[in-house]
C-alpha positions as CSV (number, residue, x, y, z in Angstrom):
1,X,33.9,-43.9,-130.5
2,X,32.2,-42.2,-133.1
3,X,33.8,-40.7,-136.3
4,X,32.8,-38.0,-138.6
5,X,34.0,-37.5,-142.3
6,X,32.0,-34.5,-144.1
7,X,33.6,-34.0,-147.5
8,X,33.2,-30.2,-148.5
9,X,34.9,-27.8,-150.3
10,X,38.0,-26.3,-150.0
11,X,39.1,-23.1,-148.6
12,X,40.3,-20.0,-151.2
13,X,42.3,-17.9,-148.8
14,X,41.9,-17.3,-144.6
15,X,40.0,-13.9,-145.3
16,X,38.3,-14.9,-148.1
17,X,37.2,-18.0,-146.5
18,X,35.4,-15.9,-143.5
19,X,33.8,-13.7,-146.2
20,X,32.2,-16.6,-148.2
21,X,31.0,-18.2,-144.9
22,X,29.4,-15.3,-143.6
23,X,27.7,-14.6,-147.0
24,X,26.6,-18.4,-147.0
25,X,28.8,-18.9,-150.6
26,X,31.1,-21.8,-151.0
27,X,34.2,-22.8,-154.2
28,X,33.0,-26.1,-155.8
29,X,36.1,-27.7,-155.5
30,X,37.1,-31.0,-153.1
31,X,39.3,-30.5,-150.5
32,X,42.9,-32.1,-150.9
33,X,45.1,-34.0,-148.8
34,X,45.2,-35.8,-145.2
35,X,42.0,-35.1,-142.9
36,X,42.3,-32.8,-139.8
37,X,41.3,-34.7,-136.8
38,X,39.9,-32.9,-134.0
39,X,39.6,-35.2,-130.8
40,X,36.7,-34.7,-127.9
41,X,34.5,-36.2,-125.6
42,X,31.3,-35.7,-124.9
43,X,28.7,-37.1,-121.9
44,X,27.1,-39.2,-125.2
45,X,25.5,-41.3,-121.4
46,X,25.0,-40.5,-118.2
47,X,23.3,-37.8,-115.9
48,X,24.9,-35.2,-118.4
49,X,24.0,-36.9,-121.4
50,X,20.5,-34.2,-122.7
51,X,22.3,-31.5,-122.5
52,X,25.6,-33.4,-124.3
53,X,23.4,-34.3,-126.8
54,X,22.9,-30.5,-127.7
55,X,26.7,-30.4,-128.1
56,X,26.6,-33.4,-130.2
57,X,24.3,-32.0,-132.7
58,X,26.0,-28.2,-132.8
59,X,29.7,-30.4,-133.3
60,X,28.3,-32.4,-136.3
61,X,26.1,-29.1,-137.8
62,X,30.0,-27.3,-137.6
63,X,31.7,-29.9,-139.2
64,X,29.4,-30.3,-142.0
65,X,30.0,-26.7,-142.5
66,X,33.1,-26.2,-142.0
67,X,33.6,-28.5,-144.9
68,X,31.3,-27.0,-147.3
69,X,33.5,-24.0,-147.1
70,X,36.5,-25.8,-148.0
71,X,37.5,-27.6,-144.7
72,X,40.8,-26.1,-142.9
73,X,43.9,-25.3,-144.4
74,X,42.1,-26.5,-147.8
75,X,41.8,-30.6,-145.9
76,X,38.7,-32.1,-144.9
77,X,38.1,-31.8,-141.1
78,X,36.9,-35.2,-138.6
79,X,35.6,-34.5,-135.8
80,X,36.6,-37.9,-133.7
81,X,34.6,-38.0,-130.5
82,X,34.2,-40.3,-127.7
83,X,31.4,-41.0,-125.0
84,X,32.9,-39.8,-121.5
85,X,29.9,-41.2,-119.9
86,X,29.6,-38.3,-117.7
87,X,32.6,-39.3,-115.6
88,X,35.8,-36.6,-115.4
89,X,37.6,-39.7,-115.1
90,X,37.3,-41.3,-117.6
91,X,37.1,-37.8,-120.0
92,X,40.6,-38.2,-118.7
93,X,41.7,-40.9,-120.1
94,X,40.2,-40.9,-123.1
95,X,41.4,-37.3,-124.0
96,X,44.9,-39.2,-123.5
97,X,44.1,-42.1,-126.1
98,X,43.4,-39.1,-128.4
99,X,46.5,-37.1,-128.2
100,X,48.4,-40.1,-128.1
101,X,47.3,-43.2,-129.4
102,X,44.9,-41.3,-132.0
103,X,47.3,-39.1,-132.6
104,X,44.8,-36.2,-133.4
105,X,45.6,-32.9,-134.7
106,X,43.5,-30.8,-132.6
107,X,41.4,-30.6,-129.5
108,X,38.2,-29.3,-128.5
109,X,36.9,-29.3,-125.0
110,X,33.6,-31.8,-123.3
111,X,30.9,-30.7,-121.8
112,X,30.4,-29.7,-117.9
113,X,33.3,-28.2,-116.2
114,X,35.1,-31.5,-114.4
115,X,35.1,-33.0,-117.6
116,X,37.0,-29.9,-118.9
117,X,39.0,-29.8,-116.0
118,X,40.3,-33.1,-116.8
119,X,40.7,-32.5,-120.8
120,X,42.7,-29.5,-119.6
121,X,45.2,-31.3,-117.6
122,X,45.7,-33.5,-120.7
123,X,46.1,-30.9,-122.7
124,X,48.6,-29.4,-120.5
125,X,50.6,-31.9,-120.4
126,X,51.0,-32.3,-124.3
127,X,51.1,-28.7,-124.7
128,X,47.8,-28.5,-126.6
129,X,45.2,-25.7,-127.5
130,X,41.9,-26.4,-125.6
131,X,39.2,-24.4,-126.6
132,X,36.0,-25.5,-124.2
133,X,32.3,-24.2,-124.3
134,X,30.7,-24.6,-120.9
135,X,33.4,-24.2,-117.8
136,X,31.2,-22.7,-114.7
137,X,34.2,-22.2,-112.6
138,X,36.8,-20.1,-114.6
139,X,39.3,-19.4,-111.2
140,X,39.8,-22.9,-111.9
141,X,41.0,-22.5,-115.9
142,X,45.1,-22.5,-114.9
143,X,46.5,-23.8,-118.2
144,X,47.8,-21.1,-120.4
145,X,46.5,-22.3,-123.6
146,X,42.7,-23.2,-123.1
147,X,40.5,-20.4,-124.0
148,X,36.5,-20.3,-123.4
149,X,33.5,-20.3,-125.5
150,X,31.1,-19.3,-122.8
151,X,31.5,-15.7,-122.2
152,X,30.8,-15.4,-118.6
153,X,34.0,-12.9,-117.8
154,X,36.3,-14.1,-115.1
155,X,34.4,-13.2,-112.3
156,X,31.1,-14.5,-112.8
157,X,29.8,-15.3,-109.4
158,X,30.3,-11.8,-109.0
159,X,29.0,-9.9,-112.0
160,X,26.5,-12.7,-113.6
161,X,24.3,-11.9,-109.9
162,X,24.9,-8.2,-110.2
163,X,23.2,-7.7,-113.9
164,X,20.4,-9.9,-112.6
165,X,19.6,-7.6,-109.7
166,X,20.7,-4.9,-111.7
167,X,17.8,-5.8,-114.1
168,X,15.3,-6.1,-110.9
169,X,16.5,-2.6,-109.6
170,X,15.5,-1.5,-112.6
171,X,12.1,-2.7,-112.6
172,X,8.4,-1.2,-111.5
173,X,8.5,-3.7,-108.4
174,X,12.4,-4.3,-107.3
175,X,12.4,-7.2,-104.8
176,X,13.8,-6.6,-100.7
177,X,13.7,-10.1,-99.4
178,X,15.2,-13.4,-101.4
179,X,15.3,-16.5,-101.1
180,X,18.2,-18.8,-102.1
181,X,18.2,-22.5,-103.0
182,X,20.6,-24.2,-104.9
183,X,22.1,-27.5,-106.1
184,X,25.2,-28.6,-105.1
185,X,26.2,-29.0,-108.1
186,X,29.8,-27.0,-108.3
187,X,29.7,-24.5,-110.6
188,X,26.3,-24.0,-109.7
189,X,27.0,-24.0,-106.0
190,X,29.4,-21.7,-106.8
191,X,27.7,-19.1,-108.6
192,X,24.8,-19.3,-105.9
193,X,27.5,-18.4,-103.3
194,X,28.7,-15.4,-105.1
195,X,24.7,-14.1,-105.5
196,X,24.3,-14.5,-101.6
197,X,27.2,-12.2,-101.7
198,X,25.8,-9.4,-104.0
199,X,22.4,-9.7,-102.2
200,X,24.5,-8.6,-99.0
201,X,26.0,-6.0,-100.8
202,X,23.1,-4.4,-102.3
203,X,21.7,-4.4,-98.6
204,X,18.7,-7.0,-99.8
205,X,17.5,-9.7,-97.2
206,X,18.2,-13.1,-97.3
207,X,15.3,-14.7,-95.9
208,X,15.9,-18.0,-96.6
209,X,19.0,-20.5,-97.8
210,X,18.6,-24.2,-99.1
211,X,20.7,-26.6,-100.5
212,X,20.2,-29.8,-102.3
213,X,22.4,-32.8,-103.8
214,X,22.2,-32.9,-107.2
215,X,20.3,-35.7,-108.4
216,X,17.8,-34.6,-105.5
217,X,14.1,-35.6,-107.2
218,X,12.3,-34.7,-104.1
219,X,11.4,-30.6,-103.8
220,X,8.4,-30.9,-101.7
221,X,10.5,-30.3,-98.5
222,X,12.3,-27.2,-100.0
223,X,8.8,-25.7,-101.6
224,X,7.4,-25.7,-98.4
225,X,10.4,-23.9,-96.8
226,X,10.6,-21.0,-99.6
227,X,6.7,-21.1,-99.1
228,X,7.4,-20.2,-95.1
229,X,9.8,-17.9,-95.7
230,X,7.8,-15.5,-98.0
231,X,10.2,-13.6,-99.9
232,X,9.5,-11.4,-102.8
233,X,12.4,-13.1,-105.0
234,X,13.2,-16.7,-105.4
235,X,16.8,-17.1,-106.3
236,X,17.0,-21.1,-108.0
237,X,20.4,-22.7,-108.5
238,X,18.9,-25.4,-110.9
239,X,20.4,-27.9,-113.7
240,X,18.3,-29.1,-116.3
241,X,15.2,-30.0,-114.9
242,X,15.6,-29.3,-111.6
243,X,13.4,-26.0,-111.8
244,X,10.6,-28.0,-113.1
245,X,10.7,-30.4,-110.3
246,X,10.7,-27.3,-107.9
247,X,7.9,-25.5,-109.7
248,X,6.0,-28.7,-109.6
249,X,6.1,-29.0,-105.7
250,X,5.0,-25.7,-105.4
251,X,1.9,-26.1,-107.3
252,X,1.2,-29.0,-105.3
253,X,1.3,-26.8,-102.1
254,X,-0.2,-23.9,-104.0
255,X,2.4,-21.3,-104.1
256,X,3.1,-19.7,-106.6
257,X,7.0,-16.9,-105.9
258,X,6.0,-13.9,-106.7
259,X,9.5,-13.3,-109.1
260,X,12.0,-16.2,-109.5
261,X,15.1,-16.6,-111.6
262,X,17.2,-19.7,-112.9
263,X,20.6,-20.3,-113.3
264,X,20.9,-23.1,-115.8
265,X,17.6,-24.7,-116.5
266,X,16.1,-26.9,-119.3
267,X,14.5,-23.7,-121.2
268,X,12.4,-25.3,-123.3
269,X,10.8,-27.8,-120.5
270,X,10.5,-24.0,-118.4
271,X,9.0,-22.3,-121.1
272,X,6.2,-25.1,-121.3
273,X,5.3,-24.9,-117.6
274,X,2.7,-22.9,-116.8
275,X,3.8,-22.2,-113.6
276,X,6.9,-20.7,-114.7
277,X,5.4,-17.4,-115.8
278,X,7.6,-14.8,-116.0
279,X,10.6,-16.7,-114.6
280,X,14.4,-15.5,-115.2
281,X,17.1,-17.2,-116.9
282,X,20.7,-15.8,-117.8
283,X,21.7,-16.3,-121.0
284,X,24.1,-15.7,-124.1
285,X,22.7,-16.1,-127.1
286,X,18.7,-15.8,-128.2
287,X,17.2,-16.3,-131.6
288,X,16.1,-13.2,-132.1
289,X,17.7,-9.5,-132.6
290,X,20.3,-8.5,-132.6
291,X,21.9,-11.6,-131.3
292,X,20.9,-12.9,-135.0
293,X,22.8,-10.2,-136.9
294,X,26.0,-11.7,-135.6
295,X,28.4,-13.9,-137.4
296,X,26.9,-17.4,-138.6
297,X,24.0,-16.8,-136.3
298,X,21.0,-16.6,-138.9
299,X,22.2,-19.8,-140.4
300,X,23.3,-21.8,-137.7
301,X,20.0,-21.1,-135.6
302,X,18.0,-22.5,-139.2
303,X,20.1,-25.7,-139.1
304,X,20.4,-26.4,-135.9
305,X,16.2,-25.8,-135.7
306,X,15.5,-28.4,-138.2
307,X,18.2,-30.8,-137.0
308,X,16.6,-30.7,-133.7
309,X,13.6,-31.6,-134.7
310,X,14.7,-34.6,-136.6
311,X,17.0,-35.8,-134.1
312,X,13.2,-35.4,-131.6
313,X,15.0,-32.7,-129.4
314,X,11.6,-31.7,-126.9
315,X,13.6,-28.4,-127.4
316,X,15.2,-27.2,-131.0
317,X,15.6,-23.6,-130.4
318,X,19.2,-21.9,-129.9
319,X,19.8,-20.6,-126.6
320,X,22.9,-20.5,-124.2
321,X,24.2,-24.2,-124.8
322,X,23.6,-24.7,-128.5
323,X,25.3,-20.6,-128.8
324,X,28.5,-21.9,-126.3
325,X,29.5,-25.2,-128.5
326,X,28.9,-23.7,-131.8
327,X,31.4,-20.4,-130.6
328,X,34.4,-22.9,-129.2
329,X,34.3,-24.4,-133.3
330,X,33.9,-20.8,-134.3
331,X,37.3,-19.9,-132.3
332,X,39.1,-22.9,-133.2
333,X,38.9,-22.1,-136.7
334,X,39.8,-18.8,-136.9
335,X,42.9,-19.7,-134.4
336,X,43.8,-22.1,-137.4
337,X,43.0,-19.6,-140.2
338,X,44.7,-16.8,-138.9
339,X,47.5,-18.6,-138.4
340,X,47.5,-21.1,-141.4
341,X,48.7,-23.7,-139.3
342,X,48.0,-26.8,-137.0
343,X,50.6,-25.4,-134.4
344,X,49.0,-25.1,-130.8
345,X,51.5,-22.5,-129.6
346,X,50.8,-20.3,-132.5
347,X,47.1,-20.7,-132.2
348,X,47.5,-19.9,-129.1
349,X,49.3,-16.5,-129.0
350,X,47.1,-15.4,-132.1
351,X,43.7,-16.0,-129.8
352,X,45.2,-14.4,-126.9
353,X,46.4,-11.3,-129.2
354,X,43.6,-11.1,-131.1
355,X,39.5,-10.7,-130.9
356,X,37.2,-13.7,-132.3
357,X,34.1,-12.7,-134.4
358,X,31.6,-15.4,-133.1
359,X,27.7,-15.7,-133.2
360,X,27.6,-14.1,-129.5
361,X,29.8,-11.1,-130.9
362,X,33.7,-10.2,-130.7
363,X,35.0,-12.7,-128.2
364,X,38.9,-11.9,-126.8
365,X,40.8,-13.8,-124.7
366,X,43.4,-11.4,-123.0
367,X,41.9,-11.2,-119.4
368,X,42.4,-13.0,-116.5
369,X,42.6,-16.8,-117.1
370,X,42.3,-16.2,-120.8
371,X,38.4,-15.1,-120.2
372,X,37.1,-11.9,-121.3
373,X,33.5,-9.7,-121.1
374,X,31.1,-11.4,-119.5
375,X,28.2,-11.3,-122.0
376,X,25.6,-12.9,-120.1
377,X,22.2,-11.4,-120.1
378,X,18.6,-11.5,-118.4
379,X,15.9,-13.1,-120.5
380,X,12.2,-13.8,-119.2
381,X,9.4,-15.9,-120.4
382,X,7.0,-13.6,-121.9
383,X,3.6,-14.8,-123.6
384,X,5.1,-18.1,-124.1
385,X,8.4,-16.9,-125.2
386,X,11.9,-16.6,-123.7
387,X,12.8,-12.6,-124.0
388,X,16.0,-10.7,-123.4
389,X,14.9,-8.1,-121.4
390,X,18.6,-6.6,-119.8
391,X,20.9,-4.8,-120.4
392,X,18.8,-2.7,-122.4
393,X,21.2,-2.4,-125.7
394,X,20.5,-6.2,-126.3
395,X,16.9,-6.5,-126.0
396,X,14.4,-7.3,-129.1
397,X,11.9,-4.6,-129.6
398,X,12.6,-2.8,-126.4
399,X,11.0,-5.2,-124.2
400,X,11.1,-4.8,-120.8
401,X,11.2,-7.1,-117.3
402,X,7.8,-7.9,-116.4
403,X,6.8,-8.1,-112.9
404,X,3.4,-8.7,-110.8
């Protein structure tokens, strides 16, 4: 288990508070009273345990702030968090020694989606707000009081497919044939399923559909199929480093798809392969306009940059990960602000009454399964940069999908 006690500064009044935050100001005073505990998990080992490491990093960078404005409800916050190990299971159990043997005061949610399954049936059963960042599957969210970070609307497999293609329809060279191949992974697996849909739909041809187990390090069988196949777009259903590995094979066979997209890569490992020129990603939150103009987002993207590089992140920019944790602190606190209390239930109804200024934009949580707009968007690597290039209103500098 690690602990984290940031003294700070305490907090002048709920609006106030926001104001000074967003302005970067601060009171000089020390907070008063008993600490706030906020209990997690996190995958600190494990498969899981780079991209965990990302939510580790955003927790602490929060909580350090947090209490520079004055903590919560003018008391110091902890942020207790223990190492799930990548293993719902266990995330289980543990988020049960926090409610109940810690005794904390709050919850936030783990990373990946089973291990925020299994945090939410705790948090059922003790009646307690869960506010997660990264749950792929939100037909699974059933719990009344958990409410997401990761803006991906309630029907993602759906409409996170349809901007893609809505961003290649809109291009100089829109793609008729696609290929499909996926981990199983589930909430990738799932989303993949829903694109196969749209690609029906929209009367494109699926020449090709692959699957692997996740953990698969071998991608010289599947190059060689999407090779065969020859379709103008490669649809990838990859985690972390799996595009890599894919991109890799194909070198080694000489292929080269002529457009390609992925759903949840390592971005900064694909930004640094040559071979992924031009390639697709969906995402939330870029460092760059207007995405910066929005609440905390200047600042946090400056900390979290030079923290990243201390800590020796191969990665330290802000993208859909880093943007997801640091929103579920951002809508945490403002359910406790708002409602100048520790109370779940009132958190609660205020968040599902109310929207959330966060560092993606104004978040609310009155759709189905507590989920709201999906905000994903379309970005492309660009001269050795990742670019949001759909929809068009969220773009930097009015750039624009590239294709060959």
């Amino acid at each position: 288990m690690k602990t984290q006690h940031l003294p700070g500064i305490p907090r002048r009044t709920a609006v106030a508070a926001i104001a000074l935050a967003a302005a970067g100001l601060a009171s000089a005073q020390q907070p008063a009273g008993q600490p706030i505990r906020i209990g997690s998990t996190l995958a600190l080992t494990g498969p899981l345990s780079a991209t965990a490491q990302i939510h580790k990093l955003v927790g602490e960078i929060y909580v350090e702030q947090l209490n520079k404005r004055g903590g919560l409800l003018g008391r110091p916050v902890e942020w207790v968090v223990k190492d799930d190990q990548s293993k719902p299971d266990l995330a289980r159990t543990l988020y049960e020694q926090l409610v109940t043997a810690d005794k904390v005061d709050l919850l936030m949610g783990p990373y990946a989606t089973g291990a925020i399954l299994s945090a939410m049936g705790v948090a059922q059963r003790y009646n307690k707000v869960l506010v997660h960042h990264t749950l792929g599957i939100p037909s699974l969210a059933k719990y009344d009081m958990q409410f997401p970070a990761w803006s991906i609307g309630s029907d993602p497999a759906t409409t996170v497919p349809n901007t893609l293609f809505d961003a290649l329809a809109a291009s100089p060279k829109p793609p008729k044939t696609v290929a499909v191949v996926t981990s199983k992974f589930p909430s990738i697996q799932f989303m993949s399923a829903g694109a196969r849909e749209v690609i029906k739909k929209r009367g494109l041809t699926e020449v090709l559909f692959l699957e692997w187990d996740f953990g698969n390090r071998d991608f010289g069988p599947i190059a060689n199929r999407v090779k065969d196949a020859k379709p103008d777009f490669v649809w990838v259903g990859a985690i972390g480093l799996e595009g890599n590995l894919l991109l890799d094979a194909m070198k080694k066979i000489d292929y080269s798809p002529p457009q390609h997209f992925y759903l949840y890569p390592a971005p900064g490992p694909l930004l640094a392969s040559p071979e992924a020129k031009n390639a697709l990603s969906a995402t939330i939150f870029e460092a760059q306009p207007p995405f910066t103009s929005n609440l905390g987002a200047a600042e946090f993207v400056k900390l979290y940059s030079e923290r990243a590089a201390k800590a020796g992140f191969s990665d330290t920019s802000v993208e859909t990960q880093a943007a997801a944790s640091y929103t579920a602190w951002q809508i945490l606190e403002a359910g406790v602000v708002n409602t100048r209390s520790l109370d779940d239930k009132a958190i609660a109804t205020w968040l599902k009454a109310n929207k959330v200024d966060t560092l993606q934009g104004k978040l609310r949580f009155d759709g189905t399964g507590n989920f709201g707009d999906d905000l994903m968007r379309i970005k492309q690597i660009q001269n050795g940069k990742w670019v949001v290039v759909w929809p068009k209103e969220v773009t930097s500098g009015g750039a624009k999908l590239i294709t060959p």
